[in-house]
N, C-alpha and C positions, 0 to 999 in steps of 0.2 A: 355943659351945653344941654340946653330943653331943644327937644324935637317935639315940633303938636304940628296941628293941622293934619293930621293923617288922612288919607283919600277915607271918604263914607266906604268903601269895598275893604278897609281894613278894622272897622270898626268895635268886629266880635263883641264883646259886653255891653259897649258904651252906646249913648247916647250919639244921635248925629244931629249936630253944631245948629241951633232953630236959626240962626243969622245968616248962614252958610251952609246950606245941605251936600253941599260937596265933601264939604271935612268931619272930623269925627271928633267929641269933646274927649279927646286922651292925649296922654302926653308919654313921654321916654326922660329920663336924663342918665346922663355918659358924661364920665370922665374920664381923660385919658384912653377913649377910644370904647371906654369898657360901657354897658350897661347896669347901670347901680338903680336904678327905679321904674315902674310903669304904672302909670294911674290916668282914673278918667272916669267920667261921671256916668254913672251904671242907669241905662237903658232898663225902664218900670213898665216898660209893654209888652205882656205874652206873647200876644201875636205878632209881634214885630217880632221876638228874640227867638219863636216856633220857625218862622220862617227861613229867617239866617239859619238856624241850626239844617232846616231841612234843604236849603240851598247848599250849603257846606256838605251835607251827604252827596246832593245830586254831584258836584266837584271830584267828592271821593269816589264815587263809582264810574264819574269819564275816565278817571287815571286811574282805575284799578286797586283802588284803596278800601280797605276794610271802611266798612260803613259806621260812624258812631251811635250808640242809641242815644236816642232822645234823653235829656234830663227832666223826666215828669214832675219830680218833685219840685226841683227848681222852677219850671214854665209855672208849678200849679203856686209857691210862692210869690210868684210876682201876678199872679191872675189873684191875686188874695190881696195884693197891695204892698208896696213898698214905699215908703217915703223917698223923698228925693235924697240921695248919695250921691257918694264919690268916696274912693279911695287909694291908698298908694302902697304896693309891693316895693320892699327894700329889700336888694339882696343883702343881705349881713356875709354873706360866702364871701361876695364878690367885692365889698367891703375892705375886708379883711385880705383879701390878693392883693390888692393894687397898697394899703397898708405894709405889707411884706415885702414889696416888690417880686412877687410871681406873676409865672406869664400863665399859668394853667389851674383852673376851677380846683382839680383835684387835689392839690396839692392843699388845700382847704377845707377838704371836705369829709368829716370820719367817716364815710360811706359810699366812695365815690362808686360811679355805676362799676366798674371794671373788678372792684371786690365786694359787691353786693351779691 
């Protein structure tokens, strides 16, 4: 099952949709309930991507959340230019679970957080 259309407020990386400024050009697919990919077409404006991050701070400090810094080097890559992309995250872990039929990440994974 593909999930897109994501609200533009969930947009993080991507591009928002030139047709539809409401939604976000990314997508999800799920199988079996699980999460096996995330992809979407990566957002090439500093200043747009400056912004969300520092809107994203101001969120973390109404809730009391450590602040992230800034990604300089990345803001300063996409102010240098980027061609237009897109791309897609596969889990292989998670792959490989619903393969096995397990119901839990760890049981996949030679480093799970718990014996890290």
């Amino acid at each position: 099952c593909f999930i897109y259309d994501y609200p533009a407020s969930q947009s993080s990386l991507a591009k928002i949709n030139s047709d539809d400024p409401r939604v976000a050009d990314r997508f999800e697919l799920y199988f079996k309930g699980t999460e096996l990919a995330n992809g979407f077409h990566e957002l090439q404006d500093a200043a747009e991507q400056r912004k969300r991050f520092e809107h994203d701070n101001r969120l973390r400090r109404t809730f009391r959340f450590a602040e992230k810094p800034l990604d300089e080097r990345f803001l300063g890559a996409l102010e240098a230019g980027i061609p237009a992309c897109a791309g897609v995250a596969m889990g292989i872990d998670r792959i490989l679970m619903l393969k096995h039929g397990y119901t839990h990440i760890e049981q996949v994974l030679a480093f799970p957080v718990n014996r890290a």
